[in-house]
C-alpha positions in Angstrom: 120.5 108.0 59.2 122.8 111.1 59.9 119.8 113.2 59.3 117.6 110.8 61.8 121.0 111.0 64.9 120.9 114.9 64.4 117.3 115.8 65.2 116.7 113.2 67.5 119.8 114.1 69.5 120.2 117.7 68.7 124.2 119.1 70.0 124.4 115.4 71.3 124.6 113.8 68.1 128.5 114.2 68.0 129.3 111.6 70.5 126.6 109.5 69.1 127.8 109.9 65.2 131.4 109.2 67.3 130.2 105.9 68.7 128.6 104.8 65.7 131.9 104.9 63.8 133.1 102.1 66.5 130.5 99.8 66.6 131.2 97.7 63.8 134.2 96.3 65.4 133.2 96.2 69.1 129.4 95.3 68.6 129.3 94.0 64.8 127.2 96.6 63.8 127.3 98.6 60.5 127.5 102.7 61.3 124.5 103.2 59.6 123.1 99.9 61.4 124.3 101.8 64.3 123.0 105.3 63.8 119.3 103.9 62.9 118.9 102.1 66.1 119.8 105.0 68.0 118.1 107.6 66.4 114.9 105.2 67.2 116.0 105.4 70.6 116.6 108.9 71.1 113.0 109.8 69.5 111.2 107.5 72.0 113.3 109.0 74.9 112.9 112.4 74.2 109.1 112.1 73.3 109.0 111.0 77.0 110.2 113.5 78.4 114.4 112.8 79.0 116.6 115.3 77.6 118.9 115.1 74.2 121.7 115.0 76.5 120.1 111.7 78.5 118.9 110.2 75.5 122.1 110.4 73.6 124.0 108.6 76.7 121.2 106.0 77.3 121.0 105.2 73.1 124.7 104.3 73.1 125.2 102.1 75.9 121.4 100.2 74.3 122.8 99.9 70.8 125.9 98.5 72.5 123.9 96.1 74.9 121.9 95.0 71.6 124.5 94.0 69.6 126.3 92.1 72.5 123.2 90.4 73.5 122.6 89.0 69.7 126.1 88.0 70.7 125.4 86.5 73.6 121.9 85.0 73.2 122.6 84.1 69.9 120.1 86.0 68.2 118.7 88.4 65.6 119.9 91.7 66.3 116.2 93.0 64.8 115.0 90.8 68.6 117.5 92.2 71.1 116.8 95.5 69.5 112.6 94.8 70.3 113.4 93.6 73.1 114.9 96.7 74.5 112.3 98.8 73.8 110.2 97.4 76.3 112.4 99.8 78.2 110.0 102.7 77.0 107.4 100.7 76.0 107.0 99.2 79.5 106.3 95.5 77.8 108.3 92.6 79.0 107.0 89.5 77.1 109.7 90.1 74.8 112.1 90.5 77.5 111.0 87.4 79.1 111.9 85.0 76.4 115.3 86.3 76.5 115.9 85.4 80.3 115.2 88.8 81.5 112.5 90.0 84.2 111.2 93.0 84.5 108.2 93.1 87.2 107.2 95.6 89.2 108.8 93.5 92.4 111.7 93.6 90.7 112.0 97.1 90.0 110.8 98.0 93.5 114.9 97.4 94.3 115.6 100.8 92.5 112.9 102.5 93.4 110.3 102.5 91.0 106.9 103.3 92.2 103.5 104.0 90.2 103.3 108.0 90.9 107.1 108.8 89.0 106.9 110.1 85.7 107.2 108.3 82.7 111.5 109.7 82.3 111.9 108.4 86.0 110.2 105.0 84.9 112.3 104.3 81.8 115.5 105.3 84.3 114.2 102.9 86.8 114.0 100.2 83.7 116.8 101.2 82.2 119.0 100.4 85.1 117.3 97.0 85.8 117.9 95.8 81.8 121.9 97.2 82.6 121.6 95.2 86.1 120.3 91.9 85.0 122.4 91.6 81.5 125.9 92.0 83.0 126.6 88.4 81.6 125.8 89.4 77.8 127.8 92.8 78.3 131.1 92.5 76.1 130.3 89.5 74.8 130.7 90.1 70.8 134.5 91.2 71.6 135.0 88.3 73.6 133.6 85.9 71.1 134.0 88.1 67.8 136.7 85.1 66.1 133.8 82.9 66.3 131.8 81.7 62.9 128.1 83.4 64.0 130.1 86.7 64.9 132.2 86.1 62.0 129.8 86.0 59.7 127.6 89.1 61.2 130.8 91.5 61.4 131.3 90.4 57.2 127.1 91.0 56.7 127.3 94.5 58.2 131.2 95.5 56.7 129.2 94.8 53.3 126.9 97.4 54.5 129.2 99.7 55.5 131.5 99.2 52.0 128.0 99.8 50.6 127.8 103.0 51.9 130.9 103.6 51.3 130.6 103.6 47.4 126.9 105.2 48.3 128.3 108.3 49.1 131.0 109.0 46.6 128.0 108.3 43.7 125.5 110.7 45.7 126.8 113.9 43.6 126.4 112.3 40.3 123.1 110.1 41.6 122.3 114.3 42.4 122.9 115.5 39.0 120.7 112.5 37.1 117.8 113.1 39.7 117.9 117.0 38.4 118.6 116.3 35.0 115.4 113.9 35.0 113.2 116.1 37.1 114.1 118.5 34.5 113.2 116.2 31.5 109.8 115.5 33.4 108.9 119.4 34.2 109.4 120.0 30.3 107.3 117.6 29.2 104.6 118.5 32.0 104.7 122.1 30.3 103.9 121.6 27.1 100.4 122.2 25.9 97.6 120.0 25.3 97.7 119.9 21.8 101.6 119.3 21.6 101.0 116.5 24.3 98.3 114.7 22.0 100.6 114.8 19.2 103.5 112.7 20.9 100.9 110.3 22.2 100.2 109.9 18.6 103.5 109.4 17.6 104.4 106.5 20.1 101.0 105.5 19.4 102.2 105.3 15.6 105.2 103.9 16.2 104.1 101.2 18.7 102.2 99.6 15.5 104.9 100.6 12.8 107.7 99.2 14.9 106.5 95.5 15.1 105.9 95.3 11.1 109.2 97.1 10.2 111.0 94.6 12.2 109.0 91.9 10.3 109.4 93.1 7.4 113.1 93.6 8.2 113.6 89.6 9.2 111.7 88.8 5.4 114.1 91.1 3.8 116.8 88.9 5.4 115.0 85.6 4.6 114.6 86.5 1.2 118.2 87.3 0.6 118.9 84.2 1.5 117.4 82.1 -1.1 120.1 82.5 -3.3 122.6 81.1 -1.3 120.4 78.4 -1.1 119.7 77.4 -4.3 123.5 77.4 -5.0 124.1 75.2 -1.9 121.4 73.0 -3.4 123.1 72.9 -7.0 126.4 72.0 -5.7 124.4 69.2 -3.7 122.6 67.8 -6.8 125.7 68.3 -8.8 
């Protein structure tokens, strides 16, 4: 996710790594949570043409609107977040089930016309979305005591803990990654002949296994018979 924020947003990524590091409290979103949706955000505004600068601003203040319209709308975060892009996208279906219109009438109030380019369009859009969802905006800090908010801000803190623990095992997850990359490239080197003869082995083994474990379990029945027979002799007796 880190890796996502810093390419996406280049010397911007700071205040976006900055934000992220908030969100769980003010939006109930998990940093990493956080830092993916933004990252998505910053690729499709820069691959139209806004800068890192202008795409780092607009991803923070979407991931925040996101989150507080889940809140508010009492949904998925996954559907405020697919709703949003519509932003970029230019599609408002998803938009419209959530309350919010985007037509061309509509945008006509800020200036939108058909000849702008497509980084004056999602300005124009993006200021409409702001405009028409200052209801939703702050709403998962006004309502974050309640049980759905509740319950979201403990589903992403697991996350978080999660990555948490994550990072401190990355150095030994590291060193048993190498260690079996190594065990792999050895085995890939050997020759031909050397790698025949192992698959006999398993291959000998594979059929010796089964009857020595047999053979192991009538070994143990056998032994005891004797105990038997004694218990039966105290019985007759």
């Amino acid at each position: 996710s880190l890796n996502k924020t810093r390419v996406a947003f280049g010397e911007s990524s700071t205040e976006v790594e900055a934000f992220a590091k908030t969100t769980l409290k003010n939006f109930g979103l998990a940093e990493g949570s956080a830092l993916d949706m933004a990252s998505m955000v910053g690729d499709m505004a820069t691959s139209m043409g806004l800068t890192q600068q202008q795409a780092g601003g607009m991803a923070t203040s979407l991931v925040g609107l996101a989150g507080d319209l889940a809140s508010f709308k009492n949904i998925g975060i996954e559907q405020a977040q697919t709703a949003l892009a519509g932003i970029f996208t230019g599609e408002t279906e998803s938009l419209k089930r959530m309350g919010i219109v985007m037509t061309e009438a509509n945008l006509k109030q800020f200036g939108y016309n058909k000849n702008m380019s497509q980084a004056e369009k999602i300005g124009i859009r993006y200021k409409a979305i702001i405009e028409a969802t200052k209801n939703a905006q702050g709403d998962y800090l006004r309502t974050s005591d309640g049980v759905a908010n509740s319950t979201r801000t403990l589903t992403e803190s697991v996350k978080e803990l999660a990555t948490d623990f994550g990072t401190m095992l990355l150095p030994v997850a590291s060193k048993l990654i190498a260690k079996g990359q190594a065990l792999v490239d050895f085995f890939r080197n050997l020759s031909t002949e050397q790698k025949e003869n192992i698959i006999q082995v398993a291959g000998i083994v594979a059929v010796v296994g089964p009857v020595v474990l047999i053979f192991g379990k009538f070994l143990t029945a056998l032994g005891s018979i004797p105990s038997a027979f004694r218990t039966l002799n105290i019985i007759v007796a």
